[in-house]
GUKOLVEX-37756 format. One record per residue (C-alpha): z, x, y. Coordinates in Angstrom, 2 decimals, always signed. Layout:
% GUKOLVEX-37756
@pz = Z, px = X, py = Y
...
This chain:
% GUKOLVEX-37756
@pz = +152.91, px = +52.58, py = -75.62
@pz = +149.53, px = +54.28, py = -73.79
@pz = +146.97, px = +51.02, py = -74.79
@pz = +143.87, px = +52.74, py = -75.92
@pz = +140.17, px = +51.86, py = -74.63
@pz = +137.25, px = +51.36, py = -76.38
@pz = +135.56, px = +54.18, py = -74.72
@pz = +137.18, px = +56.71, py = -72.23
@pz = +134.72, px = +56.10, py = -69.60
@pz = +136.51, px = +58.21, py = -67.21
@pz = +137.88, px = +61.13, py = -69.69
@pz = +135.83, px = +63.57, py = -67.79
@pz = +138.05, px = +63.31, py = -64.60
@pz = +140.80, px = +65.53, py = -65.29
@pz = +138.67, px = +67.91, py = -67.14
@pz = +136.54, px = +68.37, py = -64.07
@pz = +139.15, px = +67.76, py = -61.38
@pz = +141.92, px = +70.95, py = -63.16
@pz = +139.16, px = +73.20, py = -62.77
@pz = +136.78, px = +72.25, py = -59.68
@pz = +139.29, px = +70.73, py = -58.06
@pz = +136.77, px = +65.28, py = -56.70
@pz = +129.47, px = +50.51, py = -42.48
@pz = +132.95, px = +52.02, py = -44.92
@pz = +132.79, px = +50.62, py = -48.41
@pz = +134.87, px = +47.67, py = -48.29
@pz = +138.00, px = +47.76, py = -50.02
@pz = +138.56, px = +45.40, py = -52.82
@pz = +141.99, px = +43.72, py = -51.71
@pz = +144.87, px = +42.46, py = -53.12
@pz = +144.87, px = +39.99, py = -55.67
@pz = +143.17, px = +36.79, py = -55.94
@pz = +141.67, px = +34.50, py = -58.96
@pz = +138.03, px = +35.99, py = -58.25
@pz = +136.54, px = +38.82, py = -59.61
@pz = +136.42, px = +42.53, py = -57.62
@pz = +132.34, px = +41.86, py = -56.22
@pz = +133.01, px = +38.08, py = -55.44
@pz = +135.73, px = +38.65, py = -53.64
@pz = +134.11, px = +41.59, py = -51.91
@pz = +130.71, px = +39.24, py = -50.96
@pz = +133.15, px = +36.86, py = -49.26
@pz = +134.36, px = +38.84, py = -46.61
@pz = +131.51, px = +42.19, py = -46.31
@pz = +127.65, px = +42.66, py = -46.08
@pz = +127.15, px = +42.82, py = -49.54
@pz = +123.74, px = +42.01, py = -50.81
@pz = +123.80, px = +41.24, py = -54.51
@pz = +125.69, px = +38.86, py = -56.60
@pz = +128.39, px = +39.19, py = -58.28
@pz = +126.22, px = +39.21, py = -61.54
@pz = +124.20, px = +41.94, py = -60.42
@pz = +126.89, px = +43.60, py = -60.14
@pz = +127.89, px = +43.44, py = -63.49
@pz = +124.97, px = +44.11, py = -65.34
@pz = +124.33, px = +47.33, py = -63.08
@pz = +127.73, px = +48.37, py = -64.02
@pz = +127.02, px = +47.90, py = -67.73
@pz = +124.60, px = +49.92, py = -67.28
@pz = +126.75, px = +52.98, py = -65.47
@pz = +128.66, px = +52.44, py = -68.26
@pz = +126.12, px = +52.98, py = -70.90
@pz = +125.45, px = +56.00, py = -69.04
@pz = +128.73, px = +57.59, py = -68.57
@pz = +128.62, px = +57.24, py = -72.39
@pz = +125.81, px = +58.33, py = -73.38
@pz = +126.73, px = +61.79, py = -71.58
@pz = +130.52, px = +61.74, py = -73.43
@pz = +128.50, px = +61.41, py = -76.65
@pz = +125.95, px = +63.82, py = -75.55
@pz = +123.59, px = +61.41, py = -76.91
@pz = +120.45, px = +59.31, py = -75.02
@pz = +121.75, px = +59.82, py = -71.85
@pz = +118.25, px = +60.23, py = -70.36
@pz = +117.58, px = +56.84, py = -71.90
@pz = +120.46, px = +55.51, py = -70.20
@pz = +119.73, px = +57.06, py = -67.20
@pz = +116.49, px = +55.69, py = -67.03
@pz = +117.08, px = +51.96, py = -68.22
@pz = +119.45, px = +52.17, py = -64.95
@pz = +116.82, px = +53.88, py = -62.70
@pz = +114.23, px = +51.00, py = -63.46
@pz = +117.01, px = +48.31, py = -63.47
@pz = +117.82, px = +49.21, py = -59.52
@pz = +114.02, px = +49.13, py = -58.64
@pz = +113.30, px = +45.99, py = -60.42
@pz = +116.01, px = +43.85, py = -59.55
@pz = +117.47, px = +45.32, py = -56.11
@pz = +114.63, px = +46.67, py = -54.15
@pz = +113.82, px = +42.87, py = -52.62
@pz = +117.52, px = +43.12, py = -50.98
@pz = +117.52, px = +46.82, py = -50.10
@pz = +114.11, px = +45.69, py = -48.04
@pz = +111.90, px = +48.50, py = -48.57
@pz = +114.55, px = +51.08, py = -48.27
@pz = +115.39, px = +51.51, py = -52.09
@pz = +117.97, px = +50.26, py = -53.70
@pz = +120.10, px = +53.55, py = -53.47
@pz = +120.74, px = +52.18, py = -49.71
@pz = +123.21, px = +49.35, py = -50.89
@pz = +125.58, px = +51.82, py = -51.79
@pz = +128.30, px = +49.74, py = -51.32
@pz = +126.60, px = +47.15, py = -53.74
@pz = +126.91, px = +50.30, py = -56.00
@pz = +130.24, px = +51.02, py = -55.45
@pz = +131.33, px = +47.47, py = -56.28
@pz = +129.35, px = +47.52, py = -59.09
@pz = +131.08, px = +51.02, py = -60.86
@pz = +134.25, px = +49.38, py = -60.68
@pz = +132.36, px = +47.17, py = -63.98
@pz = +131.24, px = +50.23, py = -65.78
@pz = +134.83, px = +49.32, py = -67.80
@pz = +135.00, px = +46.76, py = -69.75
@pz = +138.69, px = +45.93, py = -69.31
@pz = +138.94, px = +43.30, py = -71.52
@pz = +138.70, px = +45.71, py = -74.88
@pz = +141.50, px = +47.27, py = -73.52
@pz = +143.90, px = +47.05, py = -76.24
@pz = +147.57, px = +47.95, py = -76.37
@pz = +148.63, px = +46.08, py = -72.66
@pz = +152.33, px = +44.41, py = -72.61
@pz = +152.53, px = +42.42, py = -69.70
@pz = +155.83, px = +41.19, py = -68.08
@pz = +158.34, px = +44.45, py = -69.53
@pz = +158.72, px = +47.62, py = -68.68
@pz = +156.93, px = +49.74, py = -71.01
@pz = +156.22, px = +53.54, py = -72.38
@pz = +152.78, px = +55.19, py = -70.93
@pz = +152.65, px = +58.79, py = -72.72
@pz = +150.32, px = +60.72, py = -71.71
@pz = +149.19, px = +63.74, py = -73.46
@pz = +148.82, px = +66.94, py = -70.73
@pz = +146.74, px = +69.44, py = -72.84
@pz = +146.63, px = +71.67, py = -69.54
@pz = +150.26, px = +72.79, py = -70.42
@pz = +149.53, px = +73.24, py = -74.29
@pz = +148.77, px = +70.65, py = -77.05
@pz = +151.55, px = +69.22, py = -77.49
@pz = +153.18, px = +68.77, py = -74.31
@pz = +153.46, px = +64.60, py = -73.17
@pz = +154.70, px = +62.99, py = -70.47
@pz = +156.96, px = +60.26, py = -71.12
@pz = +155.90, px = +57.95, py = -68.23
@pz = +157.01, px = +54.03, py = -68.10
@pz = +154.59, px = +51.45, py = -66.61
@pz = +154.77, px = +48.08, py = -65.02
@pz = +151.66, px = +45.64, py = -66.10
@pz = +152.43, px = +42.38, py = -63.92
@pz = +153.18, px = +39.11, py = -66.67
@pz = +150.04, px = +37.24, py = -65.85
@pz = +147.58, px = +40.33, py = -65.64
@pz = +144.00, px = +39.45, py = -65.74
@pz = +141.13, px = +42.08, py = -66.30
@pz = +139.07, px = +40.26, py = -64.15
@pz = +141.23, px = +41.15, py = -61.16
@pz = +141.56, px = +44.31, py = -59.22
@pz = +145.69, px = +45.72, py = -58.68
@pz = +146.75, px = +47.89, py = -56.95
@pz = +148.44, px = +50.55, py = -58.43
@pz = +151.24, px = +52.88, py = -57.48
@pz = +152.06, px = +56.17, py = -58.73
@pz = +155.83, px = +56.71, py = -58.57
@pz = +157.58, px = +59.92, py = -58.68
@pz = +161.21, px = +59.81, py = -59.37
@pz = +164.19, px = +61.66, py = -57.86
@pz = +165.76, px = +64.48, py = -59.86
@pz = +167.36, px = +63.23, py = -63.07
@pz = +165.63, px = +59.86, py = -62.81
@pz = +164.38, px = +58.56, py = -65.83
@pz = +161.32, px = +56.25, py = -65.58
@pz = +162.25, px = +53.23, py = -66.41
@pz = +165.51, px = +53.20, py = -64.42
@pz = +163.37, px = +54.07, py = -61.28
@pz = +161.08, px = +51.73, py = -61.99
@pz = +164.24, px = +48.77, py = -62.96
@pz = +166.00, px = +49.72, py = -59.86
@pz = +163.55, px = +50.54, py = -56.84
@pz = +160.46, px = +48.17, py = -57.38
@pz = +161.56, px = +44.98, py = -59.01
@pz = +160.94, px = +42.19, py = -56.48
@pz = +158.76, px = +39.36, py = -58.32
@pz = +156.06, px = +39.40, py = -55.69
@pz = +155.39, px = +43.06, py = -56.06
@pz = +155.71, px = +42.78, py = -59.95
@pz = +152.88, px = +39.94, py = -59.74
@pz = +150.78, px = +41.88, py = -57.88
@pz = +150.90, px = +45.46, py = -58.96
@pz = +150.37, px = +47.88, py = -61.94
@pz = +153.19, px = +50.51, py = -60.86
@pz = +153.86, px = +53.59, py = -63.01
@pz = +156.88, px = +56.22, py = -62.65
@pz = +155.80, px = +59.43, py = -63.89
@pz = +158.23, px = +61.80, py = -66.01
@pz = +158.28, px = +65.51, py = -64.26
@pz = +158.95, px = +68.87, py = -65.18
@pz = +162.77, px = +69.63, py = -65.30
@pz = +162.17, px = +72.12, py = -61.94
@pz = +161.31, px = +69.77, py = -59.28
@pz = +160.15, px = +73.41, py = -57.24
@pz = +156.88, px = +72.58, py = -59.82
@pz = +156.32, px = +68.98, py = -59.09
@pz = +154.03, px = +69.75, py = -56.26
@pz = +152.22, px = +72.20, py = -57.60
@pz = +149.53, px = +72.85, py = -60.73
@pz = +152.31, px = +74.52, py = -63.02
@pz = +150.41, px = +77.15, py = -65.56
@pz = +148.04, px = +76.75, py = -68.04
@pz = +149.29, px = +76.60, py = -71.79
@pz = +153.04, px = +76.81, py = -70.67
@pz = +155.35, px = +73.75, py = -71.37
@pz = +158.06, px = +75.49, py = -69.55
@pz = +155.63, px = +75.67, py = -66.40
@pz = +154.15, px = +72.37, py = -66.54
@pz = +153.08, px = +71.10, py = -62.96
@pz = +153.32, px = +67.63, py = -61.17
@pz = +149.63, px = +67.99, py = -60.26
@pz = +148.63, px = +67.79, py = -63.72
@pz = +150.47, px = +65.09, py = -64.94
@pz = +149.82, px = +62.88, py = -62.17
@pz = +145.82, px = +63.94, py = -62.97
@pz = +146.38, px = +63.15, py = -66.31
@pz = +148.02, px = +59.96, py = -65.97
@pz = +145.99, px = +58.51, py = -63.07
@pz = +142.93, px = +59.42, py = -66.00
@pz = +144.32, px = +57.14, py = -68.44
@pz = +145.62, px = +54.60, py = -65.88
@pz = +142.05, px = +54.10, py = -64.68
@pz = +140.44, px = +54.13, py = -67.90
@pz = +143.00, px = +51.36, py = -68.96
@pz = +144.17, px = +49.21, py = -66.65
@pz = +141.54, px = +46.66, py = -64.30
@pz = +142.87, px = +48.83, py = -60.61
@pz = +141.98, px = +48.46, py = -57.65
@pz = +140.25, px = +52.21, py = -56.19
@pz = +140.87, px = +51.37, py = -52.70
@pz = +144.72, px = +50.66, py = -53.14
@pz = +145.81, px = +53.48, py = -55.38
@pz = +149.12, px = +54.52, py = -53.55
@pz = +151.23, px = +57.59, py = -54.56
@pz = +154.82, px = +57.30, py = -53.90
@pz = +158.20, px = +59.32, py = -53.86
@pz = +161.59, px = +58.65, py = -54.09
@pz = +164.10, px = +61.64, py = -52.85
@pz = +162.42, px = +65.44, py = -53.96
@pz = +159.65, px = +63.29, py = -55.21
@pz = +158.94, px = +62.20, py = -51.84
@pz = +157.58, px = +66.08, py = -51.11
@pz = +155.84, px = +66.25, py = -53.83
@pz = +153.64, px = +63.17, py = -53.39
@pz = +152.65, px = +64.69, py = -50.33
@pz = +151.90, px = +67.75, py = -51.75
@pz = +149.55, px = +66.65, py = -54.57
@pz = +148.03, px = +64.23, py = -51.92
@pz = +147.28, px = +67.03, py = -49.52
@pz = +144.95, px = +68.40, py = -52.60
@pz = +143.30, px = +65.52, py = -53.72
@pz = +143.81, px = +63.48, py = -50.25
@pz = +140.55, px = +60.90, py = -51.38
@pz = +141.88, px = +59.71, py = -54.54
@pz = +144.73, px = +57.77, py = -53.07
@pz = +144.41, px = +55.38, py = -50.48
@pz = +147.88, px = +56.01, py = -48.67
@pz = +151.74, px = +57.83, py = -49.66
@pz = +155.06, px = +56.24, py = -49.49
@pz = +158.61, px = +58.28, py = -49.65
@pz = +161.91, px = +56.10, py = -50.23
@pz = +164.89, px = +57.97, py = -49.59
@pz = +163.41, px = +61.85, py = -49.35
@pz = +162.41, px = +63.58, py = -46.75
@pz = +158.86, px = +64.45, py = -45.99
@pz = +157.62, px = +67.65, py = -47.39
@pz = +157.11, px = +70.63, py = -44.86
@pz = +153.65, px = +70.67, py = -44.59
@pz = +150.47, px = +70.29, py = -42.02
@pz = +148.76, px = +66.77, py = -41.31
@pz = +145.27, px = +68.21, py = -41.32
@pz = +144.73, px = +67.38, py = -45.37
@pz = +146.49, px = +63.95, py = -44.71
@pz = +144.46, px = +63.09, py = -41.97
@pz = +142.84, px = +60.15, py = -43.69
@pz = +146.12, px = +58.65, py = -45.28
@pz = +148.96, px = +56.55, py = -43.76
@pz = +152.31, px = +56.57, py = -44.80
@pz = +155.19, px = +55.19, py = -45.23
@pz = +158.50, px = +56.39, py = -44.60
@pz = +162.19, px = +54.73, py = -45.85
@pz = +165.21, px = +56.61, py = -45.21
@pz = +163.58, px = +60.02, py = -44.48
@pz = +165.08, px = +62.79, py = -42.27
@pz = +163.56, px = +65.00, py = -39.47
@pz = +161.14, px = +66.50, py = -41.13
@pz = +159.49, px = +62.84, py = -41.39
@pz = +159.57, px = +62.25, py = -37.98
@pz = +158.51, px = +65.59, py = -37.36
@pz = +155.68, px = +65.28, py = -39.77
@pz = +154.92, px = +61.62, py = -37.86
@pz = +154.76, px = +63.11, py = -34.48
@pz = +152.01, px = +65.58, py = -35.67
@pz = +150.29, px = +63.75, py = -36.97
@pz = +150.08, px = +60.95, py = -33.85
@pz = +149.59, px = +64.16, py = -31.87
@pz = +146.57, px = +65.13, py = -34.03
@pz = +145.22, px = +61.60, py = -33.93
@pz = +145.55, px = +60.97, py = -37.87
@pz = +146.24, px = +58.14, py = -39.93
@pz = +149.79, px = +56.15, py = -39.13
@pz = +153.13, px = +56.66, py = -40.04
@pz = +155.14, px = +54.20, py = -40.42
@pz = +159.50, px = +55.39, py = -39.54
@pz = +161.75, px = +52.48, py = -41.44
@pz = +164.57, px = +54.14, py = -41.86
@pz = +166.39, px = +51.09, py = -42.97
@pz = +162.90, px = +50.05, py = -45.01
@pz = +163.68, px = +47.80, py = -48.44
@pz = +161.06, px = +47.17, py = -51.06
@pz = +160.06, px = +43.84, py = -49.26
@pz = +158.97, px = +46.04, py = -46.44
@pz = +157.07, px = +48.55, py = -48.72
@pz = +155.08, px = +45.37, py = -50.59
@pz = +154.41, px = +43.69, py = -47.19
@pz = +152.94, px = +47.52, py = -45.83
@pz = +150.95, px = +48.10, py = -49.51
@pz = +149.29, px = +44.67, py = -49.05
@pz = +148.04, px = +45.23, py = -45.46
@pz = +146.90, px = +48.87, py = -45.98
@pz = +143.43, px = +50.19, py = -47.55
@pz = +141.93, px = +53.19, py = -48.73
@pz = +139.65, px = +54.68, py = -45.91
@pz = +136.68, px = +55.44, py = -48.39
@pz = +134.49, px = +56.59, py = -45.56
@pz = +136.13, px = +58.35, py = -42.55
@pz = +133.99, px = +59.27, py = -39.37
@pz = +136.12, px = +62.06, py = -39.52
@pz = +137.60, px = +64.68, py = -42.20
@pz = +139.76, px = +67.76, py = -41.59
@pz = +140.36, px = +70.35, py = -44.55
@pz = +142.47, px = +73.39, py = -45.31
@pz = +141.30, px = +74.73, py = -48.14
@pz = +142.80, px = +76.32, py = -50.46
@pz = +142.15, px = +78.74, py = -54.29
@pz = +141.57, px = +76.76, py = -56.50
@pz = +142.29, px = +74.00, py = -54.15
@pz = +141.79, px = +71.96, py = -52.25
@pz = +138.20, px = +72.16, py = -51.76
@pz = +137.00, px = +68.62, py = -51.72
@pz = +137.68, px = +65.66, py = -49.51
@pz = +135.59, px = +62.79, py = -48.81
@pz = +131.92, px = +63.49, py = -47.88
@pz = +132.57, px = +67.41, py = -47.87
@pz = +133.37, px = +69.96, py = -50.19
@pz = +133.71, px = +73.81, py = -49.99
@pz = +132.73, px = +76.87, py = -51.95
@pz = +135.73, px = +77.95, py = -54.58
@pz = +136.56, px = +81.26, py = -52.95
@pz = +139.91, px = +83.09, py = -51.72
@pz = +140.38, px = +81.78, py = -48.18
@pz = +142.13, px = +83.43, py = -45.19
@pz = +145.21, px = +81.80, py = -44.36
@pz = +143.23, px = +80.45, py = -40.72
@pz = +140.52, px = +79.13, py = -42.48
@pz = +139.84, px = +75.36, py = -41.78
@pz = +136.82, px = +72.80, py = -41.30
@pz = +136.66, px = +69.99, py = -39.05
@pz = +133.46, px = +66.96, py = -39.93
@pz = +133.13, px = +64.35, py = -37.72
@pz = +130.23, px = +61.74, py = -38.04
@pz = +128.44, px = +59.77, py = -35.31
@pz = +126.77, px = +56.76, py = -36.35
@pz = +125.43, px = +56.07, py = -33.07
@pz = +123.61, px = +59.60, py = -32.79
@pz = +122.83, px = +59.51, py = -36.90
@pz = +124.87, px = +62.92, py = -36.81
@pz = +128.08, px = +65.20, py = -38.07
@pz = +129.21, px = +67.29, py = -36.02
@pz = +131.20, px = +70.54, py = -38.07
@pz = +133.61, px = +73.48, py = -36.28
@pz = +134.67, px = +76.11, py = -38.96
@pz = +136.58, px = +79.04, py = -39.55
@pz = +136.59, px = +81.24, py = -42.37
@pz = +134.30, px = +79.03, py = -44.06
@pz = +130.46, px = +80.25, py = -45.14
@pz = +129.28, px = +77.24, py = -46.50
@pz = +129.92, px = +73.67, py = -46.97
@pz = +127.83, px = +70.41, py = -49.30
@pz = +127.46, px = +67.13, py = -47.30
@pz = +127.67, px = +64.09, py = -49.69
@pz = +126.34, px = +60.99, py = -47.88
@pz = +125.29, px = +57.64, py = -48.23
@pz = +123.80, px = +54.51, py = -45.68
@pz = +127.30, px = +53.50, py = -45.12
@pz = +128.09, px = +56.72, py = -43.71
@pz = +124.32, px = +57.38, py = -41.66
@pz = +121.31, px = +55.38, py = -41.57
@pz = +119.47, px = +57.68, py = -44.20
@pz = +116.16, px = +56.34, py = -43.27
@pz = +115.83, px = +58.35, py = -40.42
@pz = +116.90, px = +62.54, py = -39.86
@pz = +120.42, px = +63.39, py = -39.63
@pz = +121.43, px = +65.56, py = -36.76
@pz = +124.15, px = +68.14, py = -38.58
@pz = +125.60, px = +70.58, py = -35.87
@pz = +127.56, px = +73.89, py = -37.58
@pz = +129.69, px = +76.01, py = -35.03
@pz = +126.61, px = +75.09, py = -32.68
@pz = +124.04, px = +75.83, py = -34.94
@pz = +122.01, px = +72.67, py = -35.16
@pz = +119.74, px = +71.33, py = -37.85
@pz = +117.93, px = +67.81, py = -37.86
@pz = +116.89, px = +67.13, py = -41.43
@pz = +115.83, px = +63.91, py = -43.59
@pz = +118.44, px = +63.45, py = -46.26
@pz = +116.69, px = +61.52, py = -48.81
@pz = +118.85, px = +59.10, py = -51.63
@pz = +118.60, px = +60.83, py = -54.80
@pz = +119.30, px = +58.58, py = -58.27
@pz = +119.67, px = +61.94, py = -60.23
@pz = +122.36, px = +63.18, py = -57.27
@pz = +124.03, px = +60.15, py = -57.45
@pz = +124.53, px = +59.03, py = -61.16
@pz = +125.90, px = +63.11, py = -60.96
@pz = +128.88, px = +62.02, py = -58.34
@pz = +129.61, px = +59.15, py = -61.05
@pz = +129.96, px = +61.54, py = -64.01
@pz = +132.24, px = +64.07, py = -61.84
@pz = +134.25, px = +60.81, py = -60.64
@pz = +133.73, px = +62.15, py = -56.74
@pz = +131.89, px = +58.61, py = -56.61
@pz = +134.34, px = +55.49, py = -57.62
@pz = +134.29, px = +51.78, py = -57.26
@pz = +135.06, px = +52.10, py = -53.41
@pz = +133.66, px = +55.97, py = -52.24
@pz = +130.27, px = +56.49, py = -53.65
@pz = +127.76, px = +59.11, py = -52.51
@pz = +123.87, px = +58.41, py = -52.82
@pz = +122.66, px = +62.15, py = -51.41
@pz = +124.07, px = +65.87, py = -50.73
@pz = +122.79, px = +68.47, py = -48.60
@pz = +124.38, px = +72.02, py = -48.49
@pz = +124.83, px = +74.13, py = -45.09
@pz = +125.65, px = +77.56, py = -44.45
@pz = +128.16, px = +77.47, py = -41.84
@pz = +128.03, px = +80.59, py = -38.63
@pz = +130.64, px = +82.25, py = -38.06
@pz = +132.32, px = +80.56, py = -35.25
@pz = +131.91, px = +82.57, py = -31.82
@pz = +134.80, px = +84.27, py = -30.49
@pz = +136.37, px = +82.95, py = -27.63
């Protein structure tokens, strides 16, 4: 059954996420006997140790809550606030400590104790229901989860989100299509259990109605308690689909495109859909049909992510691809079609909720080099930049350049901005935002 946590940490997410719509942070890798930040400080620029890490994470923790309780979370706030300028200011060398931000992102991923986790059975396939309250109180999806036989909380795993073909059952998909040992040792893989109308698995389905339910929502809902639950690893969270389900992993990705760090489709064909959301993730096709290679062509075209064609692809070949491939956390470039409700958020930017023309897209692209983003928009008025030193060197102005409008401004780090992005989970143990600035956008001259 679901195991149960101490404290849901993370409960906020889908709460927020149904109705809002959430140098690059290294990710933290496949799985080793070290802990998430040691392993990180082996092979990045990390500053602190691995104990800093963990204490500062305790203390995101006791923040996160202190807000779910809606009790001393100014306390907690502030016991964090003084930690960070006490113990990390000598690394962050006079820039404050909100400049290690991928010291901060390493050390979220401890704001769970995963060790109180209670409820795990390793080694067997086992039931995950999840409770979707979106669709009415009692509606549950009767998911099935893989926790590998030697599973340490210690240890970040990747974790893949499986949706089934059409009159799959969970744990038959998850039996038949991902049971080599290697990939059993090393991931946490869960099959969700969909609506009955597969035309509804890509979609958010309608509030209070059963009958309606949507795949968006119980993959939200799940991915909730799977984080809360399970010791994952945020830069390897990969959403996968085996024959209809195949479309509608792409669909829910092309919504929340910076929760997952890539898609996979075994045996389905790609859905019929635009790059531009997907920019950011690779994927990974076995036995699709044209609209796959279709889908692969724009999207070299465009100069997006990779797709990888393996039309004759096992589940050897989809371990071997999962363990080479990493969320990009922090893209020098983002592309977005939004949408009402959404999408409206991806990465660094995110857009007014509004009723968009069907033309109306926004292209970001940082420069490092020139400390600046660069932004072409149509039908868009406004847009928030979140940011952080592994993005632009906040220290000095940021050059931001809006349908040729330009602005040079200094960004400063913000604690009260930041511990904000943690409580609305658009910062995570591998993305995490230390500043925001909002823009109004021109219109874009005509040509």
């Amino acid at each position: 059954m679901t195991p149960m946590t101490k404290s849901s940490t993370f409960s906020i997410f889908l709460a927020t996420v149904l109705c809002t719509g959430a140098g690059t942070a290294v990710p933290l890798g496949s799985t080793s006997s070290l802990e998430p930040a040691v392993r990180l400080q082996e092979d990045s620029t990390l500053l602190m140790r691995a104990a800093d890490h963990r204490k500062a994470g305790e203390l995101f923790g006791n923040c996160i809550n202190a807000r779910k309780e809606r009790e001393g979370k100014g306390d907690a706030e502030e016991e964090l606030r003084e930690h960070l300028d006490k113990k990390w200011s000598k690394a962050a060398k006079g820039r404050g400590p909100l400049a290690l931000s991928d010291d901060l992102a390493a050390s979220l991923w401890h704001a769970i104790d995963y060790s109180k986790v209670k409820g795990i059975k390793k080694g067997k396939v086992d039931d995950m229901d999840v409770p979707v309250t979106y669709y009415g109180e009692d509606y549950e999806a009767k998911n099935s989860v893989w926790i590998p036989k030697k599973y340490s909380p210690k240890i970040a795993y990747p974790l893949i989100l499986c949706i089934p073909d059409v009159d799959e059952k969970p744990a038959d998909h998850l039996n038949e299509y991902w049971n080599i040992p290697a990939l059993r040792d090393g991931a946490i893989i869960v099959v969700l259990d969909m609506p009955e109308d597969p035309a509804l698995w890509g979609g958010v389905g309608e509030r209070g109605n059963s009958k309606k339910a949507g795949g968006q929502g119980i993959l939200l809902s799940t991915f909730a308690i799977a984080r809360d639950s399970y010791a994952i690893d945020f830069d390897k969270v990969f959403l996968a689909g085996r024959g209809e389900g195949v479309a509608a992993a792409m669909n829910i990705a092309s919504v929340f495109p910076d929760r997952f760090c890539a898609l996979i489709g075994r045996t389905g064909d790609a859905a019929e859909i635009s790059p531009d959301n997907l920019s950011n993730l690779p994927c990974f096709f076995a036995g699709a049909g044209k609209r796959a290679t279709d889908y692969a062509e724009l999207a070299k075209e465009a100069g997006y992510a990779d797709c990888t064609l393996n039309p004759s692809g096992k589940v050897e070949d989809v371990w071997a691809w999962i363990e080479a491939t990493n969320r990009r956390s922090n893209p020098d470039q983002v592309v977005l079609v939004p949408g009402s409700p959404f999408p409206t958020k991806a990465y660094w930017i995110e857009l007014p909720r509004m009723d968009y023309d069907a033309d109306a897209k926004i292209s970001a692209k940082l420069d490092v080099a020139s400390n600046s983003i660069t932004i072409e928009a149509i039908g868009i008025p406004s847009v928030t930049l979140y940011l952080n030193d592994t993005l632009l060197n906040l220290d000095e102005p940021v050059t931001v350049t809006l349908n040729g409008a330009v602005h040079k401004d200094k960004i400063p780090r913000n604690f009260y901005t930041m511990i904000e992005q943690v409580y609305s989970s658009k910062n995570d143990p591998g993305k995490f935002y230390t500043t925001s600035m909002d823009y109004d956008i021109p219109k874009s001259p005509k040509k």
